[in-house]
LOMAR-558343 format. One record per residue (C-alpha): x, y, z; residue in three letters; chain. Coordinates in pm, 1 decimal. Layout:
+----------+----------+----------+-----+---+
!       xx !       yy !       zz !   r ! c !
+----------+----------+----------+-----+---+
!        X !        Y !        Z ! ALA ! A !
...
+----------+----------+----------+-----+---+
//
This chain:
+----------+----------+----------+-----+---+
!       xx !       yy !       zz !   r ! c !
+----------+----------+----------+-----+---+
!   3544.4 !  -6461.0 !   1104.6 ! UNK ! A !
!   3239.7 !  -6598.1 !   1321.4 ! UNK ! A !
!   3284.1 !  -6933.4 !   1171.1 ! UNK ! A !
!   3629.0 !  -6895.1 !   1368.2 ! UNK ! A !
!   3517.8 !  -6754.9 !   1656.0 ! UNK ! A !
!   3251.2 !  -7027.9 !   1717.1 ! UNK ! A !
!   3522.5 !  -7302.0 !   1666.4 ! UNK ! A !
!   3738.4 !  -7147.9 !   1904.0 ! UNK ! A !
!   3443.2 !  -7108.6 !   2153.3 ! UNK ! A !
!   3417.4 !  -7482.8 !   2131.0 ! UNK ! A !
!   3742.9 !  -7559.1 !   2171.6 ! UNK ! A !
!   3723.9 !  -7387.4 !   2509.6 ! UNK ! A !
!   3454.6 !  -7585.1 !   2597.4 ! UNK ! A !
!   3624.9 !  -7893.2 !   2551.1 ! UNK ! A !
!   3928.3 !  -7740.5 !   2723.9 ! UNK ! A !
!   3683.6 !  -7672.5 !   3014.4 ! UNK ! A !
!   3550.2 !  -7994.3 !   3018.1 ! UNK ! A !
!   3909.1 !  -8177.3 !   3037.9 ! UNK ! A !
!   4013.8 !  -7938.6 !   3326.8 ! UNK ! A !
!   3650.0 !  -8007.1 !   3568.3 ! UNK ! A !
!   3693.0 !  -8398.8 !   3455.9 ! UNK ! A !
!   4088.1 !  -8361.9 !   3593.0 ! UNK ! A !
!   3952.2 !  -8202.9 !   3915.4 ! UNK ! A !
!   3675.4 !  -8501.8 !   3986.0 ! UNK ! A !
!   3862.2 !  -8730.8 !   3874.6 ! UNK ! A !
!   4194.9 !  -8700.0 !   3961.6 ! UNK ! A !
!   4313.4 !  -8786.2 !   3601.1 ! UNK ! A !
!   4558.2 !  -8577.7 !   3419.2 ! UNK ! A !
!   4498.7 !  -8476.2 !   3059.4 ! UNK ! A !
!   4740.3 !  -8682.0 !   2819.6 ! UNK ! A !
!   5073.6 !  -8467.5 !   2705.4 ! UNK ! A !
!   4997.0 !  -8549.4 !   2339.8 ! UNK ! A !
!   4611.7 !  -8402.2 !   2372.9 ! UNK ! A !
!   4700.2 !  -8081.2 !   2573.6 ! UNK ! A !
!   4949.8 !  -8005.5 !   2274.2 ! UNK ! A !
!   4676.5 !  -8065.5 !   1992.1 ! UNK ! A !
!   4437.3 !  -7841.5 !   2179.8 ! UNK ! A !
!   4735.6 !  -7566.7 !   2238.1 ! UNK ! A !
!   4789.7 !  -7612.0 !   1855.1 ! UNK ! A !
!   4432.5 !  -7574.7 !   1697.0 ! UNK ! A !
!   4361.4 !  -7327.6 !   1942.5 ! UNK ! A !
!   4681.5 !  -7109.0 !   1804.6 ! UNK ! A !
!   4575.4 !  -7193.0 !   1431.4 ! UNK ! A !
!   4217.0 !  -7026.6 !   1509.8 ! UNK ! A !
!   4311.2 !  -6725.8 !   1711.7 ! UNK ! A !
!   4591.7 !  -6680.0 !   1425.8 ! UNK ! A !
!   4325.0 !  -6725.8 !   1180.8 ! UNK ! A !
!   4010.4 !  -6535.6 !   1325.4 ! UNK ! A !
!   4348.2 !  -6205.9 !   1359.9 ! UNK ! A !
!   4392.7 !  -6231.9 !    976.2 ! UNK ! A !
!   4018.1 !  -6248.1 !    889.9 ! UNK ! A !
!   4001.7 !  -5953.7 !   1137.6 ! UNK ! A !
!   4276.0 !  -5741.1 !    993.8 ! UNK ! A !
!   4122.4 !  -5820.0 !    601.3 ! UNK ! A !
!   3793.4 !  -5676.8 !    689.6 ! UNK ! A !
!   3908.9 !  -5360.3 !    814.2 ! UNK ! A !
!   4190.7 !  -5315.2 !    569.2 ! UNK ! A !
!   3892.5 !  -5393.7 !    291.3 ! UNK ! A !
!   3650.5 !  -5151.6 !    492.9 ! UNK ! A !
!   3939.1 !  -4870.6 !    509.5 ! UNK ! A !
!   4029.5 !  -4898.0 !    149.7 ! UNK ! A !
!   3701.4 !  -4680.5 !     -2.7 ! UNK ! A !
!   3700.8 !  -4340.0 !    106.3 ! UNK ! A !
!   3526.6 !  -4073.5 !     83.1 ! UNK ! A !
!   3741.0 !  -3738.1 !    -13.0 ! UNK ! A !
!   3708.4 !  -3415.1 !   -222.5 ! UNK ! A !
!   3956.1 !  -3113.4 !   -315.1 ! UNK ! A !
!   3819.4 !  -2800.3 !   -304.8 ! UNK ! A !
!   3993.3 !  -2555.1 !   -542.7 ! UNK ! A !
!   3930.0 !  -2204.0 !   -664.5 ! UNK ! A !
!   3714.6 !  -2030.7 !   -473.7 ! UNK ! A !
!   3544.5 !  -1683.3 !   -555.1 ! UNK ! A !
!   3313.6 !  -1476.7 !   -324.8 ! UNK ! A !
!   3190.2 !  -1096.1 !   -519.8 ! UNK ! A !
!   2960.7 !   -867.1 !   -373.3 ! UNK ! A !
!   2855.3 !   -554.4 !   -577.7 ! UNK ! A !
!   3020.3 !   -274.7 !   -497.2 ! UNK ! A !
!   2719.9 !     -4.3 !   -455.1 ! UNK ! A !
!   2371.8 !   -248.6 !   -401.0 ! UNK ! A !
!   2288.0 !   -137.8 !    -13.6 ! UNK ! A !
!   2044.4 !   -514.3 !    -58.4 ! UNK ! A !
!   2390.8 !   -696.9 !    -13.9 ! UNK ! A !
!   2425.3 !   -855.2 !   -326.0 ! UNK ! A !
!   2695.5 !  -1156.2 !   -344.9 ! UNK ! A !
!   2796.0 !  -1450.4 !   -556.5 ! UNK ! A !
!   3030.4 !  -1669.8 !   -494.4 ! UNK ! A !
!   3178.2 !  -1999.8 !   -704.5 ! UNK ! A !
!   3363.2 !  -2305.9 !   -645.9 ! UNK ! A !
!   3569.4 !  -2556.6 !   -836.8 ! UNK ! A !
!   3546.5 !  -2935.6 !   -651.3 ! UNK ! A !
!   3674.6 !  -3275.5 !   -734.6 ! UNK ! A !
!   3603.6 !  -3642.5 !   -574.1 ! UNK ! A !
!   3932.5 !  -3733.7 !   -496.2 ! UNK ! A !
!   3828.6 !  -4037.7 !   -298.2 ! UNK ! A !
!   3691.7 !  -4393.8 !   -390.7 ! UNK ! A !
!   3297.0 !  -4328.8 !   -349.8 ! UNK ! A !
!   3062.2 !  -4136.6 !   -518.8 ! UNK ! A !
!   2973.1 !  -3873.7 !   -294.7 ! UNK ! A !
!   2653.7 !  -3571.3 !   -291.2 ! UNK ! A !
!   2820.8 !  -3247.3 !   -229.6 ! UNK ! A !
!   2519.9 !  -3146.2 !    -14.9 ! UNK ! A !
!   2588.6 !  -2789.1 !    180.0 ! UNK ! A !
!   2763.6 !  -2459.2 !     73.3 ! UNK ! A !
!   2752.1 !  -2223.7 !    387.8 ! UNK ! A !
!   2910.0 !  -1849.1 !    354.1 ! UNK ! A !
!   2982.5 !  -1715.6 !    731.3 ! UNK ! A !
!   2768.3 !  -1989.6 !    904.5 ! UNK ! A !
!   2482.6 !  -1969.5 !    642.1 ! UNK ! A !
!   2339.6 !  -2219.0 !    403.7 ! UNK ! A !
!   2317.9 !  -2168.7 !     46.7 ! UNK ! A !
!   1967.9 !  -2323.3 !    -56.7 ! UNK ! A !
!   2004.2 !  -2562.7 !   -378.2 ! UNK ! A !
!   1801.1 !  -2308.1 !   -577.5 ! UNK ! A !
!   2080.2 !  -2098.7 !   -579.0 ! UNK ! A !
!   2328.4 !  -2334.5 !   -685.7 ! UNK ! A !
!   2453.5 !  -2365.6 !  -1027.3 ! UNK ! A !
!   2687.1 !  -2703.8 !  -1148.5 ! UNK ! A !
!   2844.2 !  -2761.0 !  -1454.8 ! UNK ! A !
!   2907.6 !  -3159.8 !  -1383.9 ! UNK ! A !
!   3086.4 !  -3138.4 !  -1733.2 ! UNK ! A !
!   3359.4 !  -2901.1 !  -1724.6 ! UNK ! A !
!   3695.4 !  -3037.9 !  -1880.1 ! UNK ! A !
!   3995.0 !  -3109.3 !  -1702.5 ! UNK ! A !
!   4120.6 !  -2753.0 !  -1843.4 ! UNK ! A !
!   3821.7 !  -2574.5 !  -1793.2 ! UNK ! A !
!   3816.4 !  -2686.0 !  -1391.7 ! UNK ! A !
!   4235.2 !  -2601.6 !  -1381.5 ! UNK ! A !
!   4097.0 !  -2211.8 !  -1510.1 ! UNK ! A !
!   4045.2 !  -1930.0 !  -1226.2 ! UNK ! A !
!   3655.8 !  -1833.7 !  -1173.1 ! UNK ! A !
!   3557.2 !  -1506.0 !  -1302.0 ! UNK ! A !
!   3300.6 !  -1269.8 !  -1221.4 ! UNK ! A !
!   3191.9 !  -1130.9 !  -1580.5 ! UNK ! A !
!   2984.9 !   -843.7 !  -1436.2 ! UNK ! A !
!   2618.4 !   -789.9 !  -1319.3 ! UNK ! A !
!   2327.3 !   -818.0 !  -1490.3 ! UNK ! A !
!   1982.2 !   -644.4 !  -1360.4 ! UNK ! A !
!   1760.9 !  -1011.9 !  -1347.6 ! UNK ! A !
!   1828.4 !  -1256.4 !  -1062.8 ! UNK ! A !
!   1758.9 !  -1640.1 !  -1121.8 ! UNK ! A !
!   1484.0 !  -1664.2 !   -856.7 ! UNK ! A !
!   1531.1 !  -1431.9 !   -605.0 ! UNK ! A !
!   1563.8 !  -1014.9 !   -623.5 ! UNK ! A !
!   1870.6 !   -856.8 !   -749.4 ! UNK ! A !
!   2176.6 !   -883.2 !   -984.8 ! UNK ! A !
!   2277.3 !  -1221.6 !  -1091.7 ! UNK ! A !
!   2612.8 !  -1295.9 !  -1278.9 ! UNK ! A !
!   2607.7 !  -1108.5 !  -1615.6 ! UNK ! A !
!   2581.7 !  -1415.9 !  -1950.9 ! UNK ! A !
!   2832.5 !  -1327.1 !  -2238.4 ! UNK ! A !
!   2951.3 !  -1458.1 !  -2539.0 ! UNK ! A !
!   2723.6 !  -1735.9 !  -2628.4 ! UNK ! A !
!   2550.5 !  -1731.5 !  -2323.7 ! UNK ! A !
!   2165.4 !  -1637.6 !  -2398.4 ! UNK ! A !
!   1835.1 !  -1729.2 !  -2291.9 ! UNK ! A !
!   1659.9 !  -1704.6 !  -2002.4 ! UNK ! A !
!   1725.2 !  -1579.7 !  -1624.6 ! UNK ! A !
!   1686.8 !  -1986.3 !  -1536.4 ! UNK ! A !
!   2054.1 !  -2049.3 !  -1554.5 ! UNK ! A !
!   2402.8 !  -1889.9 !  -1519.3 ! UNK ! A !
!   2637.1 !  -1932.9 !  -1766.4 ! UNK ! A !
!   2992.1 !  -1797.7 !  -1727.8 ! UNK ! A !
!   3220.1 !  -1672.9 !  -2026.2 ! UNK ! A !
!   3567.9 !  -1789.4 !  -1807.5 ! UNK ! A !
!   3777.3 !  -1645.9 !  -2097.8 ! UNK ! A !
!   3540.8 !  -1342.4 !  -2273.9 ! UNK ! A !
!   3626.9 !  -1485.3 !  -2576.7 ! UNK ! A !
!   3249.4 !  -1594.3 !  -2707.3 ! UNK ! A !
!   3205.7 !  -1910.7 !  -2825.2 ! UNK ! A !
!   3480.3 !  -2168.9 !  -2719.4 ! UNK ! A !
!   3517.5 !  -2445.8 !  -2460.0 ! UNK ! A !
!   3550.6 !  -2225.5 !  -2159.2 ! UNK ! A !
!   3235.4 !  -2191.7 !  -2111.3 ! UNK ! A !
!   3066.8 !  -2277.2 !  -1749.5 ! UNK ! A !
!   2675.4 !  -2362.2 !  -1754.2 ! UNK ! A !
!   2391.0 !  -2490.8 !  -1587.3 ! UNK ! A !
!   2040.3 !  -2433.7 !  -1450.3 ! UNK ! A !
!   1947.3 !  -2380.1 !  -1089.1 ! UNK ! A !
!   2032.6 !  -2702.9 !   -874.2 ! UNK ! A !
!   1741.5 !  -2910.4 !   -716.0 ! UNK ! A !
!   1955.8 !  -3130.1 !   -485.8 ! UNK ! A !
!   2286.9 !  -3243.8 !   -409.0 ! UNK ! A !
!   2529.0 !  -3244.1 !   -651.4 ! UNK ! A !
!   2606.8 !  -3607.9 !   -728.4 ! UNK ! A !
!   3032.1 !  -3668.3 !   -850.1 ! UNK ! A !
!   3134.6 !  -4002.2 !   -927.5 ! UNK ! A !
!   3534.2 !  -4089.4 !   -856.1 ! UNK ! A !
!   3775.4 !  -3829.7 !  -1043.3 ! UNK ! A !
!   3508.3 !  -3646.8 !  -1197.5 ! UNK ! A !
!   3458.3 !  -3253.4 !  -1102.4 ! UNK ! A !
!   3222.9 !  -2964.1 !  -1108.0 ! UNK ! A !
!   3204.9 !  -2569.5 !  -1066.8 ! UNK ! A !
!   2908.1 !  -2441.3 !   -846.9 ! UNK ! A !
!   2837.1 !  -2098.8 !   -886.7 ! UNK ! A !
!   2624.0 !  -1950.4 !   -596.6 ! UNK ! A !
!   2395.8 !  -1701.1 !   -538.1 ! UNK ! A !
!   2464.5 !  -1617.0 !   -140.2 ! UNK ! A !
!   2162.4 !  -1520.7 !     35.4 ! UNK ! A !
!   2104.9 !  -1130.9 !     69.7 ! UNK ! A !
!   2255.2 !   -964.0 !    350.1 ! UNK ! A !
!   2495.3 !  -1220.2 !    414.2 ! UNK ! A !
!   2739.7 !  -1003.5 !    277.7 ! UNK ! A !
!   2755.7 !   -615.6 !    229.1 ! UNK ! A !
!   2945.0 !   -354.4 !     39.1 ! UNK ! A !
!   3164.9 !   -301.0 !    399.9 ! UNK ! A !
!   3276.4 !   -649.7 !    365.9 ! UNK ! A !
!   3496.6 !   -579.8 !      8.0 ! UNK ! A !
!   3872.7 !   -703.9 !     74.7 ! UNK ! A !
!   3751.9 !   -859.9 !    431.0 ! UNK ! A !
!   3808.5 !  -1215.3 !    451.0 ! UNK ! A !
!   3493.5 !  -1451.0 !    536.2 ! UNK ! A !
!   3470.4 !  -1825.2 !    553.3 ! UNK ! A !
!   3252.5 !  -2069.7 !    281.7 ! UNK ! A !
!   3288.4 !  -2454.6 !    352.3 ! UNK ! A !
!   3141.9 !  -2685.0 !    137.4 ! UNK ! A !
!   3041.1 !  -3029.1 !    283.6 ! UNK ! A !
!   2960.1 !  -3367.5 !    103.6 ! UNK ! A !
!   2845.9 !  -3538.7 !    416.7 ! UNK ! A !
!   3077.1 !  -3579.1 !    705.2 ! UNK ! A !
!   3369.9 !  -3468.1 !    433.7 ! UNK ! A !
!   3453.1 !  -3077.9 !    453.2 ! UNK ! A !
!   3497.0 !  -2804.0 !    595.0 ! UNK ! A !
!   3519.8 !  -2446.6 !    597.0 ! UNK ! A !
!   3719.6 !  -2202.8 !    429.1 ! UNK ! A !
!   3886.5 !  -1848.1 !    464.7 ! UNK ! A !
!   3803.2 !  -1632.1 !    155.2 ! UNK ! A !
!   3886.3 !  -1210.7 !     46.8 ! UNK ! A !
!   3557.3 !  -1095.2 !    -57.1 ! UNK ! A !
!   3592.9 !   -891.7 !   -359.6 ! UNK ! A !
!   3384.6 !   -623.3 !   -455.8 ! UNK ! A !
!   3244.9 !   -590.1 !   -761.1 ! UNK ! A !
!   3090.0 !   -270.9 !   -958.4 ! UNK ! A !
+----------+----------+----------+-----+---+
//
């Protein structure tokens, strides 16, 4: 495209030139080399269009987009500390690989030591609704209940692992140790985050009230209107 625009920058030049030597002159510019000059200069503004229209068209065609699906906010039913989860099922529905990079619940930001991503949930698994499997008394890394392990979940308070269907050992099974960044998705591929919301966000008065999470991966997002459901 600049190749074209400098050759059509040139051909002005010589038009210019014709049109001051006509004026000093008194010479008139031949019929046959005004019509060459009309026709290059069409063939370069036609071309310079084209090479325009290609670069957006091939700068439009990669996106960046996700889906957001089932989303889940608890908070237990009796702990006056405000104790709250919540979870999320997302998928990179765009061209790019994008870094799902904020979780906010009613304006505030989940840090990424609270975050929990299975990256390799299957296409059924990601399809299933998030559950809440009950409270245990040991909180991954900050005071309070965390999400109850069952089944085959075992081991340490370092990680949340999610039963989806109580039936033990199976391929329902959501996993994964406390998040240090963004989560990274490559094109198609999805995740579930479960969160641990900061205490006090939420409290046992806000059971059944709706309250918004959005989930960002840069400028992509937005929020969301969620029920909170309490949890005993």
């Amino acid at each position: 495209m600049g190749h074209s625009v400098s050759v059509f920058i040139e051909l002005l030049n010589i038009i210019t030139y014709y049109m001051n030597y006509n004026i000093s002159k008194k010479r008139a510019i031949s019929t046959v080399l005004t019509t060459v000059i009309i026709l290059v200069s069409s063939v370069v503004l036609g071309a310079g269009v084209v090479v325009y229209g290609t670069s957006l068209f091939q700068g439009n065609t990669q996106t960046e987009a996700f889906s957001v699906g089932d989303v889940k906010i608890w908070v237990h039913g009796t702990d006056p500390n405000g104790i709250s989860w919540g979870a999320a099922s997302i998928r990179n529905s765009g061209d790019k690989v994008i870094a799902v990079n904020q979780i906010m619940v009613r304006g505030t930001s989940i840090p990424f030591g609270q975050w929990y991503a299975d990256t390799t949930v299957t296409s059924s698994e990601f399809q299933q609704a998030l559950n809440h499997t009950g409270w245990l008394n040991a909180d991954p890394g900050t005071d309070g209940p965390a999400i109850l392990k069952l089944g085959t979940c075992v081991g340490s308070g370092s990680y949340v692992c999610i039963d989806q269907d109580s039936a033990g050992a199976g391929t329902s099974i959501v996993s994964a140790n406390a998040s240090t960044g963004p989560v990274s998705l490559s094109p198609g591929s999805s995740t579930v985050i479960y969160f641990k919301v900061s205490n006090g966000t939420l409290t046992t008065l806000d059971s059944g009230a709706s309250t918004t999470v959005s989930v960002f991966a840069g400028k992509a997002g937005g929020p969301q209107s969620i029920s909170v459901t309490g949890q005993s």
